[in-house]
MILOVO-893745 format. One record per residue (C-alpha): residue in one letter; z, x, y. Coordinates in pm, 1 decimal, decimal comma. Layout:
# residues N
SITE  type        c3        c1        c2
SITE     A         Z         X         Y
...
# end
This chain:
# residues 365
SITE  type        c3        c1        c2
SITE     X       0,0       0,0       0,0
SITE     X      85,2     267,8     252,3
SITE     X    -232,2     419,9     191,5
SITE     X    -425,6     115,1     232,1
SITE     X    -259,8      44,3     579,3
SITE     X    -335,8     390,7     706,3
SITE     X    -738,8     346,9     609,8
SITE     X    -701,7      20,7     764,6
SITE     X    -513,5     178,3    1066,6
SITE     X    -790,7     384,1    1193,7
SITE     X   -1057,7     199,4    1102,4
SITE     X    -961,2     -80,2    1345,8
SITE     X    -820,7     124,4    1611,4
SITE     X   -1029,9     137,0    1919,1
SITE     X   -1197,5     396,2    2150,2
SITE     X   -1029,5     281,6    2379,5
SITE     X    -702,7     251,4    2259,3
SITE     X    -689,2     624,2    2187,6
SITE     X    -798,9     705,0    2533,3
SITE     X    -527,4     491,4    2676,0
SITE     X    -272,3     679,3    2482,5
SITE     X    -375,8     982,7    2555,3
SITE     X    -385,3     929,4    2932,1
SITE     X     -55,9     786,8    2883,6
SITE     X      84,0    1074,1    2731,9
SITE     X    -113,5    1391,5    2898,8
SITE     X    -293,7    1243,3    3188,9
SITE     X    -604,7    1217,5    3300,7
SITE     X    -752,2    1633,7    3301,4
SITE     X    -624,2    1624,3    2926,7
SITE     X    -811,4    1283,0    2837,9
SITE     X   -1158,9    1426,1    2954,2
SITE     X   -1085,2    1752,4    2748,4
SITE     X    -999,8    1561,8    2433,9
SITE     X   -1361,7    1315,2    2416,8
SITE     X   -1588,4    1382,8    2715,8
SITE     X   -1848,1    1630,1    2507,5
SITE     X   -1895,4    1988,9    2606,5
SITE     X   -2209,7    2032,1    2444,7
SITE     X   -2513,7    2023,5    2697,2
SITE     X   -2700,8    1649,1    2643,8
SITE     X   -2998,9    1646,5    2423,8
SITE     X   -3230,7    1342,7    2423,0
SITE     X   -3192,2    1155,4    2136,5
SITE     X   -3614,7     997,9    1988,9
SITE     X   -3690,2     729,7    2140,1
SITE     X   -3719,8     401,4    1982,0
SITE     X   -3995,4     191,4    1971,8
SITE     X   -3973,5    -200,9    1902,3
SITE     X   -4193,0    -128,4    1611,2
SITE     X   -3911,1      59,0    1441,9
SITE     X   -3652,7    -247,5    1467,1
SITE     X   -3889,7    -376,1    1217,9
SITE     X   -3695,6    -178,7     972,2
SITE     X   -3439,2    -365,7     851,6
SITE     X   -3186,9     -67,7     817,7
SITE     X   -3185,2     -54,9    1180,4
SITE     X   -2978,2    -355,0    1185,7
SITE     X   -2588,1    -429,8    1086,1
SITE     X   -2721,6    -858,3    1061,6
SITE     X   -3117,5    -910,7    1033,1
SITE     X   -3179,5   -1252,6    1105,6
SITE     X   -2863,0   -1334,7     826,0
SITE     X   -2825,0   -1682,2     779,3
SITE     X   -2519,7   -1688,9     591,4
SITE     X   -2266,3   -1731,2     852,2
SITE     X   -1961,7   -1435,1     872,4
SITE     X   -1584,8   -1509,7     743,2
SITE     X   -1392,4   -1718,7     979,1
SITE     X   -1043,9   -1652,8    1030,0
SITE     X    -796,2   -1853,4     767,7
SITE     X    -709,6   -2195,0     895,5
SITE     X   -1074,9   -2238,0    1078,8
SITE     X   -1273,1   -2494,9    1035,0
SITE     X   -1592,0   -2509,8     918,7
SITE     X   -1852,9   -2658,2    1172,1
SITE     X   -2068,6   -2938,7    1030,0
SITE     X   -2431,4   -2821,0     967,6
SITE     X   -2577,4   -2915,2    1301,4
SITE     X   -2965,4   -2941,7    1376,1
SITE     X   -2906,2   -2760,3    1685,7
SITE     X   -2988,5   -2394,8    1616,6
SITE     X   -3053,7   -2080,2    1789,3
SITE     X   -3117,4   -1709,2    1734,0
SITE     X   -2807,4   -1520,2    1818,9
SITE     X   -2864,7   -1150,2    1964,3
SITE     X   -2526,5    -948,8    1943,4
SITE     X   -2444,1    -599,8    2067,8
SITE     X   -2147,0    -438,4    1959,8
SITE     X   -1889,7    -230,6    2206,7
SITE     X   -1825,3      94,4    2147,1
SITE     X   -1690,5     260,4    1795,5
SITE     X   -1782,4     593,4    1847,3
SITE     X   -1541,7     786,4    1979,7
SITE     X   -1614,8    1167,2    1906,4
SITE     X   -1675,9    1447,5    2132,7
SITE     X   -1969,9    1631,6    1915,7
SITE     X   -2218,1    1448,7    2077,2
SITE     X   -2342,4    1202,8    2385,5
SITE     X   -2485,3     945,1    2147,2
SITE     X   -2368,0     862,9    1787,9
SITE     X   -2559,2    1015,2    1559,2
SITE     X   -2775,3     809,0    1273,7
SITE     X   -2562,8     765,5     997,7
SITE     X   -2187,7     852,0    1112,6
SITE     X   -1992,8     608,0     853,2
SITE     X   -1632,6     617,9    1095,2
SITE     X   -1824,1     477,4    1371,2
SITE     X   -2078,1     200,7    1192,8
SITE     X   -1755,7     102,7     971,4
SITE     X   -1565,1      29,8    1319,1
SITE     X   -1918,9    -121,8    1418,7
SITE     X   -1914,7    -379,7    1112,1
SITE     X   -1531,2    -489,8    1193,4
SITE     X   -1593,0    -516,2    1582,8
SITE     X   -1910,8    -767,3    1462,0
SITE     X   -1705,6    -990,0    1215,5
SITE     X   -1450,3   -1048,0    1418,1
SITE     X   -1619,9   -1126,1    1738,3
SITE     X   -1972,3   -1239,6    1633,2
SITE     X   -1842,5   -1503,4    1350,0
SITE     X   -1768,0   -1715,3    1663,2
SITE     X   -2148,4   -1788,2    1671,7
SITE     X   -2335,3   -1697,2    1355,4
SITE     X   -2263,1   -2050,1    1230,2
SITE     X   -2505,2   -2187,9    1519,3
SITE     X   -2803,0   -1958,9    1352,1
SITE     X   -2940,6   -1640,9    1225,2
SITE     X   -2712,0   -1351,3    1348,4
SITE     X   -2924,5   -1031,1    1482,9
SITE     X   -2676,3    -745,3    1545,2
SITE     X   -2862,3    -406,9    1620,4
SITE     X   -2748,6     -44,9    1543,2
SITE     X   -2817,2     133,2    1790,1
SITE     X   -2672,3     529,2    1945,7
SITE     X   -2399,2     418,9    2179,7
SITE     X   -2258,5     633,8    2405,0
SITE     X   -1971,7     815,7    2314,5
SITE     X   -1577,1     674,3    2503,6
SITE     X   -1626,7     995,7    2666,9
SITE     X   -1899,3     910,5    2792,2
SITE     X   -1704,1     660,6    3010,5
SITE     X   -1457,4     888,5    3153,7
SITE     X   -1650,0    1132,0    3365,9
SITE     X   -1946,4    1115,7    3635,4
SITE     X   -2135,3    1422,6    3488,4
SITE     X   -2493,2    1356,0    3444,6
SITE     X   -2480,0    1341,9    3103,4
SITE     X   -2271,0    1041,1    3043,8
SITE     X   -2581,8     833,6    3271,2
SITE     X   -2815,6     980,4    3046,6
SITE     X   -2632,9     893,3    2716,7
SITE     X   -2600,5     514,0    2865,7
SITE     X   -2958,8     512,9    2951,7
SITE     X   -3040,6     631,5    2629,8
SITE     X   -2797,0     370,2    2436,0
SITE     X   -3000,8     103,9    2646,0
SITE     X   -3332,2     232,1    2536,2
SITE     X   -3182,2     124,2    2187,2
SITE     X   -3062,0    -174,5    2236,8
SITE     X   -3435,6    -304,1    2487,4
SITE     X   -3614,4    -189,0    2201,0
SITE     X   -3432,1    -392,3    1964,2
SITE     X   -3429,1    -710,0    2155,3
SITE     X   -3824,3    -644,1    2176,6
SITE     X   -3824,8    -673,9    1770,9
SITE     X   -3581,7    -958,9    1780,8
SITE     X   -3819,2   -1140,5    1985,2
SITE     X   -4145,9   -1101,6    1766,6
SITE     X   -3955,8   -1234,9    1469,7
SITE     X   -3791,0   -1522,7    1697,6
SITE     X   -4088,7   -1643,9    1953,9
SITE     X   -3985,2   -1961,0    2029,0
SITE     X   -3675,1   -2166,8    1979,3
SITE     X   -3304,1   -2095,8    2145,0
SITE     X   -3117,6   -1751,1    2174,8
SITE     X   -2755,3   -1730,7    2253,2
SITE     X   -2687,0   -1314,1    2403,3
SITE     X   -2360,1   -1193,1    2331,5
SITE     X   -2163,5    -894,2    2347,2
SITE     X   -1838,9    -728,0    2404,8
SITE     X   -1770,6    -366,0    2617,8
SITE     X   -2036,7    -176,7    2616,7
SITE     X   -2231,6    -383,8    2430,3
SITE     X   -2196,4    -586,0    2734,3
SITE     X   -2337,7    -327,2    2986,4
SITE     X   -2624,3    -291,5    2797,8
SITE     X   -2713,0    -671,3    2768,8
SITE     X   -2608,5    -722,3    3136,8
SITE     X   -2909,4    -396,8    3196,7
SITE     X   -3126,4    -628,7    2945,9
SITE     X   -3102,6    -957,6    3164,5
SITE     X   -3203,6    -776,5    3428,8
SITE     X   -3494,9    -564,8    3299,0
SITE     X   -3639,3    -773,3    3029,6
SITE     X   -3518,6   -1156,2    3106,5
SITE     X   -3474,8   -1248,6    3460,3
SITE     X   -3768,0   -1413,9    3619,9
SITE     X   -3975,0   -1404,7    3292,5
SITE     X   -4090,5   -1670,1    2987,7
SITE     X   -3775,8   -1584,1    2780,1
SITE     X   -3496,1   -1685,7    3048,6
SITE     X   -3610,4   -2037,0    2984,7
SITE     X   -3477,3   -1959,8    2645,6
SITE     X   -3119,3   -1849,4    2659,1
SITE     X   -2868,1   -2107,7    2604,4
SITE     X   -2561,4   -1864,6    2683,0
SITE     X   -2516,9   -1497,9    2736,5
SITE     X   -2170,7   -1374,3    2711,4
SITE     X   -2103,5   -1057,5    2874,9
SITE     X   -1805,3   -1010,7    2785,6
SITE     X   -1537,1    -752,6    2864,8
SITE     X   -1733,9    -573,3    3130,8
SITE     X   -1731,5    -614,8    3526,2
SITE     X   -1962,6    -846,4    3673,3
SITE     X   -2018,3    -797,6    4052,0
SITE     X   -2043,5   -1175,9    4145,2
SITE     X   -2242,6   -1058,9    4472,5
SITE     X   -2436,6    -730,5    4342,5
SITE     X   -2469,1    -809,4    3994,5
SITE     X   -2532,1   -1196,0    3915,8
SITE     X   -2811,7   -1252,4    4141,9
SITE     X   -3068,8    -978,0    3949,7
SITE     X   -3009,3   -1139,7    3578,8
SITE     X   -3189,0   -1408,9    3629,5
SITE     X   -2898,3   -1715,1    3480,7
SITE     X   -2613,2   -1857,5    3718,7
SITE     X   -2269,6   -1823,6    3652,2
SITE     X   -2120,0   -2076,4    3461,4
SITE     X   -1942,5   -2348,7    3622,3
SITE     X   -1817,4   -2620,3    3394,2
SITE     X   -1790,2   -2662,5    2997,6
SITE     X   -2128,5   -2826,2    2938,1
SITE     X   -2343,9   -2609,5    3169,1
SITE     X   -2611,5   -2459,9    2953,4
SITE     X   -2832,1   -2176,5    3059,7
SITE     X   -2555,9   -1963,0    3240,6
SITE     X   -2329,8   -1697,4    3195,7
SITE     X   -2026,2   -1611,3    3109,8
SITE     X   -1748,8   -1309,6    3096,2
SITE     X   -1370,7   -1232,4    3109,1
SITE     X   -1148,5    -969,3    3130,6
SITE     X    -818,7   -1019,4    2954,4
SITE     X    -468,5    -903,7    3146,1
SITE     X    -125,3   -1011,5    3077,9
SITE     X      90,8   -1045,6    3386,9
SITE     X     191,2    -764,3    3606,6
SITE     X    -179,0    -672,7    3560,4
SITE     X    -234,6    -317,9    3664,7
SITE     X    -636,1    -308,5    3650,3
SITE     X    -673,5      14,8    3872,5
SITE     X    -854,1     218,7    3586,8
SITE     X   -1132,5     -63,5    3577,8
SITE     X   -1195,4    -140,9    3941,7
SITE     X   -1219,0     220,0    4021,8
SITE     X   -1505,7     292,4    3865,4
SITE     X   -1640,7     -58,3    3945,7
SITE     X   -1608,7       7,1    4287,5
SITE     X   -1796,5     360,2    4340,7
SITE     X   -2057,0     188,7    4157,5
SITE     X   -2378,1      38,4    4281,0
SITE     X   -2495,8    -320,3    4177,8
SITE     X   -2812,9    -438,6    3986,3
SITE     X   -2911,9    -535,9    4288,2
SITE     X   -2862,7    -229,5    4466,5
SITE     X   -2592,5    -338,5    4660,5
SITE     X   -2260,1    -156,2    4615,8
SITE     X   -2024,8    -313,3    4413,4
SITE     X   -1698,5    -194,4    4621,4
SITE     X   -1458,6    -475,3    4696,1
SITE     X   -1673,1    -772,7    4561,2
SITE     X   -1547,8   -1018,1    4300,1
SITE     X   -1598,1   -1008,0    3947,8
SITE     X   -1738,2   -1302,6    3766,8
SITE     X   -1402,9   -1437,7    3569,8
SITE     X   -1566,9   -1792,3    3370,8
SITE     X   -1237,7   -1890,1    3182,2
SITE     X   -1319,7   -1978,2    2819,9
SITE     X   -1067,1   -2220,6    2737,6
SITE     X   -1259,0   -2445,7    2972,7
SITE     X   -1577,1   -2269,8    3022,4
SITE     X   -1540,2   -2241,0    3373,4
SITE     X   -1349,6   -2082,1    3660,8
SITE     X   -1018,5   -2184,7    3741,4
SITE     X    -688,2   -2256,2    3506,6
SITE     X    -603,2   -2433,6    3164,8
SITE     X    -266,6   -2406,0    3008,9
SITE     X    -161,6   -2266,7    2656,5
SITE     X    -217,4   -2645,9    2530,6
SITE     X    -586,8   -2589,8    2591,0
SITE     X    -613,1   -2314,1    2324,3
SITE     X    -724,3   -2449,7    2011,7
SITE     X    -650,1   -2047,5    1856,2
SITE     X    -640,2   -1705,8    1850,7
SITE     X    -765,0   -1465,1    1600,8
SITE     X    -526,8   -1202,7    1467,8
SITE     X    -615,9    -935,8    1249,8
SITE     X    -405,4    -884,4     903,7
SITE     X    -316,4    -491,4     906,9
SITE     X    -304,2    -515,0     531,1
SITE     X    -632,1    -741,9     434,9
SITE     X    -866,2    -691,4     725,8
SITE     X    -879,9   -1050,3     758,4
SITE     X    -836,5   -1308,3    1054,4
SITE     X    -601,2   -1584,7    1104,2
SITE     X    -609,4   -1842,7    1309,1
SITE     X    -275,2   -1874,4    1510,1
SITE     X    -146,8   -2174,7    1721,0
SITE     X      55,4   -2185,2    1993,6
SITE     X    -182,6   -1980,2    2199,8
SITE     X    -198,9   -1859,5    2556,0
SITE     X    -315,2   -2018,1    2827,9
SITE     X    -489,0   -1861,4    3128,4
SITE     X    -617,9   -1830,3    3475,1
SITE     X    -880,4   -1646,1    3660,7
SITE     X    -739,1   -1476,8    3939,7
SITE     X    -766,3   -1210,1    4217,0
SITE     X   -1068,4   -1050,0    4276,8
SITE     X   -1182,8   -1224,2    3941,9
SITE     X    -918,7   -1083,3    3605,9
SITE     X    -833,2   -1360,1    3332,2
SITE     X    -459,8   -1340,1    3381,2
SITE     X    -306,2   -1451,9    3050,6
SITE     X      15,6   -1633,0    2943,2
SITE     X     340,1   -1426,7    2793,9
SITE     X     245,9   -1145,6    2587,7
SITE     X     106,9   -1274,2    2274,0
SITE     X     139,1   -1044,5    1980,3
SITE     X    -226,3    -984,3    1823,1
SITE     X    -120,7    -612,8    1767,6
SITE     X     -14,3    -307,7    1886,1
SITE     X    -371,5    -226,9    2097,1
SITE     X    -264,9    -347,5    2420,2
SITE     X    -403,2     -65,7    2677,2
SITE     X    -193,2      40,3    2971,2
SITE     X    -182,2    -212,0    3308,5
SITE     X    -145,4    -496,0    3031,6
SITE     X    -505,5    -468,9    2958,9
SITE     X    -605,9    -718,6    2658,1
SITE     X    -955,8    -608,1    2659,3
SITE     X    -904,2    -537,6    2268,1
SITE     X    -878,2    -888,1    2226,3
SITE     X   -1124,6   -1033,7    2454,9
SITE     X   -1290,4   -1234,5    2216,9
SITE     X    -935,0   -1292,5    1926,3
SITE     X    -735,5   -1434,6    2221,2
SITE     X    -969,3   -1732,8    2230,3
SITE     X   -1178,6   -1758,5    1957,0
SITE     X   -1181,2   -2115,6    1889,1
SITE     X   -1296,4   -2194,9    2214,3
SITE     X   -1538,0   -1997,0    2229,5
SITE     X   -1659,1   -2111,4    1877,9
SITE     X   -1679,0   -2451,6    2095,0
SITE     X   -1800,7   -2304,9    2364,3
SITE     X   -2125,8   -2159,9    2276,7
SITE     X   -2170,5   -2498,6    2034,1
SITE     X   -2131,4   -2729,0    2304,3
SITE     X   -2378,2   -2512,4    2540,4
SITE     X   -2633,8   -2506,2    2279,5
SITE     X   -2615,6   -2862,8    2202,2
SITE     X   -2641,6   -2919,7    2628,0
SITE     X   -2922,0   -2669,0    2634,3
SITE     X   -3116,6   -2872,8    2346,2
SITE     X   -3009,9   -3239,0    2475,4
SITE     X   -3385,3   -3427,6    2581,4
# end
């Protein structure tokens, strides 16, 4: 048993949970030592859309068998409402060998498979799942503003546009729900912009979920193409959260959110961040009664339960989900009570609802 619960241990446990600790404990000089790479970048092949036609580029390929739910969820009536659901997984790679995760590194597509059944199985029951692999960025790439780390992004993007290029010549016509968490999120927030907004396709997304990454409402929203969402049956929009218990300390998020520049090329400092609350599936406040459950993770089993009470919570400040208490979903709660582990467990039933309830709006004559 002890065995088993240290393989499960650090499997699950996040990049970012490790950099958290470590700043904690040795600062911020000793974080950058410990996962930004030393080695100078080198430019990982580029991908063409005609490679995603290999199936082993892919963690789901159009699956239609929808993933585990946690225990004590229940399962959705077939529905005649479908849509193709394009997922992009945060980040799981968390060594300092390289900019961009090499093909093939089993610690880092493991932690890629867990992040995608616990977050994804909120919508692969509402159609085929598409979930690509593709060479993240490393944490480290996150934690400085050498060249590099822009160059590692850019080249985790050219992944992930490729990909969605494949996904739509095996999907060209019908609904597509986006979805992400973390980085997976910066990259399909890059991919409404580039490859969506103000073409054929936007008329096709139901939802996109951009979750757990800052969204300038004023330099951001206006290039992807979708409005923000602003009540529970809005289809076509977008939505994304950021998960803090109260006293929220989110310095370590804004900062570099602030000396950024928008998709828009507008700068980003002091603007506020699109906060769409998912128990209600718009801004504003619902109480714990509101939760239908959160997801937590079994150390022993790897498996999800369903847990009621839940939390409620409230979009507030310059646009952070503030959450209720301190629920207990595990020990990877990141300094400046920063839930951003859980983004997706703290609410999963809703946003099971949520995205079924869009798509049915979206498909309503």
């Amino acid at each position: 048993m002890a065995r088993k619960f240290l393989f499960v241990f650090a499997g699950l446990i996040l990049p970012v949970l490790i950099a958290a600790f470590t700043y904690r404990l040795w600062g911020d000089r000793l974080l950058r030592i410990a996962l930004v790479p030393g080695e100078a970048f080198s430019v990982p092949a580029p991908r063409a859309a005609a490679d995603y036609r290999d199936p082993r580029l892919w963690y789901a390929h159009g699956e239609t068998k929808p993933l585990p739910l946690p225990t004590g969820a229940t399962v959705q009536p077939a529905s005649t409402h479908r849509a193709a659901i394009f997922f992009v997984h945060p980040t799981s790679y968390i060594d300092r060998s390289h900019w961009n995760a090499p093909n093939g590194d089993k610690g880092a597509e493991d932690l890629a498979r867990t992040f995608i059944g616990a977050e994804a199985n909120a919508f692969a029951s509402l159609g085929p799942l598409w979930a690509p692999r593709y060479r993240q960025a490393t944490f480290g790439a996150f934690l400085t503003d050498r060249p590099e780390a822009g160059r590692a992004l850019d080249a985790a993007y050219g992944d992930v546009a490729a990909a969605f290029d494949a996904f739509l010549a095996a999907n060209p016509t019908g609904p597509i729900i986006l979805a992400a968490h973390s980085q997976g999120s910066r990259h399909l927030m890059r991919l409404l912009a580039d490859k969506i907004a103000r073409k054929p396709v936007a008329a096709r997304i139901a939802a996109a979920y951009l979750v757990g990454w800052p969204v300038s409402v004023t330099a951001d929203l206006p290039a992807l193409g979708l409005p923000a969402c602003r009540s529970a049956a809005q289809p076509a929009c977008i939505l994304s959260w950021q998960s803090f218990a109260e006293p929220a300390a989110p310095d370590y998020v804004l900062a570099p959110f602030d000396a950024a520049t928008g998709l828009t090329g507008k700068p980003r400092r002091g603007t506020p961040m699109l906060c769409v609350n998912p128990l209600t599936g718009a801004p504003g406040a619902a109480p714990a009664s509101a939760n239908r459950g959160m997801a937590k993770r079994d150390a022993d089993d790897n498996r999800q339960t369903l847990l009621t009470p839940a939390p409620g919570a409230r979009c507030a400040g310059r646009g952070l989900l503030l959450i209720d208490g301190a629920p207990d979903l595990g020990p990877y709660v990141l300094p400046g009570n920063n839930y951003h582990v859980y983004d997706y467990a703290l609410f999963w039933a809703n946003v099971r609802d949520d995205a079924s309830r869009r798509l049915d709006a979206f498909l309503k004559p």
